[in-house]
Structure formats: C-alpha cells, structure tokens
C-alpha positions in Angstrom: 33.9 -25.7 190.4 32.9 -22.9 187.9 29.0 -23.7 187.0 28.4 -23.4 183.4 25.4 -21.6 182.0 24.0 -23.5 178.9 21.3 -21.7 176.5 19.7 -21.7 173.3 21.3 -18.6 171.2 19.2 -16.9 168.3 20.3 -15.8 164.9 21.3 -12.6 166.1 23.0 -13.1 169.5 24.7 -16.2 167.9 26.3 -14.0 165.4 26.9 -10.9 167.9 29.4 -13.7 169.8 31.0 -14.5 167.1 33.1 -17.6 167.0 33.7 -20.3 169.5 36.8 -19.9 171.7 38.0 -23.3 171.1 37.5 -24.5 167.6 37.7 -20.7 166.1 34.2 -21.7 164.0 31.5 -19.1 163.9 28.1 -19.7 166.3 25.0 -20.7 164.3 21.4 -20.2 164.9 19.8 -21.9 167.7 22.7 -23.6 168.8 23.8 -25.1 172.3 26.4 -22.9 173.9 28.3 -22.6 177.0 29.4 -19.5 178.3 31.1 -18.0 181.3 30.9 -14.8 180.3 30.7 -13.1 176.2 34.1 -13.6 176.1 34.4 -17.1 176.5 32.0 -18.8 174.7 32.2 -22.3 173.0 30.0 -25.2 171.3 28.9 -27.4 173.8 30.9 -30.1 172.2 34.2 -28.0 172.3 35.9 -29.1 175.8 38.6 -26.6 177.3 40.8 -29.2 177.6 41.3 -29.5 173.9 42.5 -25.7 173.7 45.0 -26.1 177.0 46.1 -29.5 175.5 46.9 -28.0 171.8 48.7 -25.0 173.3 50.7 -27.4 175.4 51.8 -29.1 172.1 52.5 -25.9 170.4 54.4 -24.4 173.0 57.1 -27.5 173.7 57.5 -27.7 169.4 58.2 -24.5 170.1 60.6 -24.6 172.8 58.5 -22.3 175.0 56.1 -22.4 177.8 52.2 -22.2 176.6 52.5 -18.9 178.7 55.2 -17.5 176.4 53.8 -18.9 173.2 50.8 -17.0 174.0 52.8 -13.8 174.3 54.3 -14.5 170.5 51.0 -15.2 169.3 49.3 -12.1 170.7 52.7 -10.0 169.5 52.6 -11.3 166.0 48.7 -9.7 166.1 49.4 -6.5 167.7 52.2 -6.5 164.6 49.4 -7.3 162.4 47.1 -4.6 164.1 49.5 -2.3 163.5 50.3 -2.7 159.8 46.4 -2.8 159.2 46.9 1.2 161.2 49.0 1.7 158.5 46.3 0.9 156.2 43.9 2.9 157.8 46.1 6.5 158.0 46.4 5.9 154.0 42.6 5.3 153.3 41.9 8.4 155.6 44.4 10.5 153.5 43.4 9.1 150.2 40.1 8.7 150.0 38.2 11.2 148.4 34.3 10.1 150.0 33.1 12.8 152.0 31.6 10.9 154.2 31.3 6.9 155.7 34.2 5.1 157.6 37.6 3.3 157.8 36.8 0.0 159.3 39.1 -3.0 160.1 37.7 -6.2 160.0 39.2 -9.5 161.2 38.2 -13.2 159.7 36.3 -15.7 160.9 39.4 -18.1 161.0 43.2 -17.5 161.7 43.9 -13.2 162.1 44.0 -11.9 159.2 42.4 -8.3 159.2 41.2 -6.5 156.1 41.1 -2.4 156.1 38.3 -1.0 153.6 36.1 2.1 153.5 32.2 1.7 153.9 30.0 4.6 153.8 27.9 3.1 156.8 29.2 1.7 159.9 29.7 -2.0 160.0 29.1 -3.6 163.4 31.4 -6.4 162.9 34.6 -4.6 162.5 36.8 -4.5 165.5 38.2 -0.6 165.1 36.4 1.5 162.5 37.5 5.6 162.5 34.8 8.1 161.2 36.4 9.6 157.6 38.4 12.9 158.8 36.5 15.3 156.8 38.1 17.9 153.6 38.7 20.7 155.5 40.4 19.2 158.6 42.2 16.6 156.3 43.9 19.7 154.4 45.0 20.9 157.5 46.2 17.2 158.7 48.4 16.9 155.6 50.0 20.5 155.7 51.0 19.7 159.6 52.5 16.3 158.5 54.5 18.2 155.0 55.3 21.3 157.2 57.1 18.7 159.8 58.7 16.9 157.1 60.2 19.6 155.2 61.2 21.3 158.9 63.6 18.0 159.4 64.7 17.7 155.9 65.7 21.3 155.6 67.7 21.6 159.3 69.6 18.5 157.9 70.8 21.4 155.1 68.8 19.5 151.7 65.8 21.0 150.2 62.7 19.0 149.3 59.8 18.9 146.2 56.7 19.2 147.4 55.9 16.0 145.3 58.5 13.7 147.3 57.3 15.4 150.6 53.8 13.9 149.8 55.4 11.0 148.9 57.8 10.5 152.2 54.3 11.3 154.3 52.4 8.4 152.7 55.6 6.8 153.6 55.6 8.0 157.0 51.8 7.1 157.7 51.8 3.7 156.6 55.1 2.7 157.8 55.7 5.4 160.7 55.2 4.9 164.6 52.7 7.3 165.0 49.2 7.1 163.6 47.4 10.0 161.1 46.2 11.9 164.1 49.3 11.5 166.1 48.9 8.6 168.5 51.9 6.2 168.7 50.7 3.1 166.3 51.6 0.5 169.7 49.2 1.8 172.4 46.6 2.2 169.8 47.0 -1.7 168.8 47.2 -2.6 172.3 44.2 -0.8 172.6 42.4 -2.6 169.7 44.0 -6.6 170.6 42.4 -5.5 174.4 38.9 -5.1 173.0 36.4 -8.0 174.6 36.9 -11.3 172.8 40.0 -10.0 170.6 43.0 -11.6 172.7 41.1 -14.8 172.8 41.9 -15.8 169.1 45.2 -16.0 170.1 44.5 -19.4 171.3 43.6 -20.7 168.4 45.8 -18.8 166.4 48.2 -21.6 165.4 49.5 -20.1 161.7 52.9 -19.1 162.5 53.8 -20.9 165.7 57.1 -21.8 164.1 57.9 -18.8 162.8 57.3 -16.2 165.7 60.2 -14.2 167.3 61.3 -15.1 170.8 60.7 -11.4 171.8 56.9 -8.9 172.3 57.1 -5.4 170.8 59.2 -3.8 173.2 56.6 -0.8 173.3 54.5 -2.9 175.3 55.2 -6.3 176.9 53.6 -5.8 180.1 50.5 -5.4 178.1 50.8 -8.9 176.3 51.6 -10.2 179.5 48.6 -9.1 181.1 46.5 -10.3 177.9 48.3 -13.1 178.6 46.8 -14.0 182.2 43.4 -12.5 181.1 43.5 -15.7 178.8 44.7 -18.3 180.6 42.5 -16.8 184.2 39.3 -17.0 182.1 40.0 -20.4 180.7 40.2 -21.5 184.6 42.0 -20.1 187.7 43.6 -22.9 188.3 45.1 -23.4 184.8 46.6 -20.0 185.0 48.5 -21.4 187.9 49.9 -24.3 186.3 52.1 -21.5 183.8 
C-alpha cells in the first residue's frame, strides 16, 4: 500500500502545483491535498478511482483500451504543441521588441495553449524562448531565404524576394523544423515530457471521439512511454491491469 502524505498547501505552493490530477481544477490556498509526489497531486476529495473509472468509459466508447486512448489523447497534444511551435518561430521572426520572451502557456481546463510575447519571463508558461535578438535574427532569416531560393532555383524557376519571405513564414509556422532548426516532434515531445504536462491527458476528454487511431509517427515510443509514466504513477498495479 502506497502511504499518502496529506498537508496544508499555501497561496504560493498551491498555485506552483497547479491543478488537481483528477478533476483538472486549480489548487487554492490553504487547502487539503494529497500528493505522491508534485506530479500527482489531487484534492483530498478527488479519489483515483474516479480518473481510472472515467478513462475506462472513454476508452470502450471509443473502441480502444484506456492504454491506447491515452496514447490519442497525449498525440492530439503533442499536435497541439506543435502548432503552438509554429506560433512561436513566427513571433520570434516578427516581432520587432528587442528584448522580453516567447512564452506558451496552457489553461487551467482542457489543453488549449496560447503563444504571446511578454517582455518579462512568466513562471507559469510551460516553454518560453528568450527573443532571438536583431542582429542574429537577420542572419536567421537570410539562412532560411538563402535555402529557399537554393531549392527553388535547382528546380529551374526564379523567386521574388517578397514570396521568398512569404514561403519562409510559411515554412516556420507550418514546416517540420523549428526557427533554429530543431525538428518541431522532439521539441514537442520534449515540452508534453516536462513534470506534470502528460498528466492532463487524463482529464483531457475534449475530443475523445474525434482522435485518429494512430501517434505521430515521429515519436510513438515516446507517447507510449508517457503513457506508462501515467498510468505507473496513478498505481503500479493499475498499470498492470492495461
């Protein structure tokens, strides 16, 4: 039996935990919570059972095991991480502060994740990226045109400089690689690792009818190991059972 540690959070801790692993809601002050670690925390009132018995229901709606479900679930937000990426390589190329940062941020409810610049860090965002500054930003975007124009031109067709700019806007929100290079997939994977992130993908219930059969095929062994990191910490012996 796994002994459960029961304490009295304040304002700050409570928020620095974020929200409850069962019910999704965020902590407030001074309340009872159980944790087994700060990546499984819950109210006191919020049993486990209720999330293993909910993903159980999901998952045969579905036509899937919970263990599968929770693979679609956690590929649908690495999807979403990597769209938000998208957002980010724009803001870094088209933002003309000198200084501050490109955060992402994720809601309190459900996983929807909002890209913005702030000119201080933000402690609650769950990827932030410093804002690349004029100089090496010039020399960014004349690597990215000087690429672009290289393919277009072996391919025999000349290109504006306008609709080069407009093709690498293109290619940074839309493209499998990143602004600096790195493929878009391991950087996500990267991100939906971070403590506490693959968690919301029990409670993340907005699109259980709607998810593809299939993980990105850039990285399934990662969503299957997300996958037993969930389902291990809600219990050893419920991992089993999948």
């Amino acid at each position: 039996m796994t002994l459960l540690k029961q304490t009295f959070m304040q304002t700050d801790n409570a928020k620095a935990l974020g929200t409850c692993l069962v019910c999704g809601q965020a902590f407030s002050a001074n309340e009872r919570l159980l944790f087994e670690n700060p990546s499984a925390v819950r109210h006191h009132t919020c049993p486990k059972d209720k999330l293993l018995n909910a993903l159980r229901k999901s998952a045969e709606t579905r036509g899937c095991t919970p263990q599968g479900l929770l693979v679609m679930r956690l590929a649908e937000m690495q999807r979403r991480i990597i769209c938000a990426l998208g957002e980010v390589s724009f803001e870094q190329f088209c933002n003309p502060g000198p200084l501050g940062y490109v955060t992402m941020r994720l809601s309190e409810t459900g996983f929807d994740i909002s890209v913005e610049f702030r000119p201080v860090f933000l402690l609650r965002a769950i990827y932030h990226e410093a804002l690349i500054t004029p100089g090496a930003l010039q020399q960014r975007k004349a690597q990215l045109l000087a690429q672009i124009v290289e393919r277009v031109s072996q391919q025999g067709v000349s290109m504006s400089k306008d609709l080069a700019e407009s093709q690498m806007i293109e290619q940074l929100k839309n493209g499998g690689n990143h602004w600096d290079g790195r493929k878009k997939a391991d950087l996500s994977l990267e991100i939906l690792s971070a403590e506490g992130i693959p968690f919301k993908a029990l409670s993340f219930v907005e699109k259980d009818k709607e998810l593809a059969m299939q993980a990105f095929a850039e990285s399934p062994v990662g969503l299957q190991q997300l996958t037993e990191q969930i389902l291990g910490r809600l219990g050893p012996q419920d991992a089993k059972q999948y």
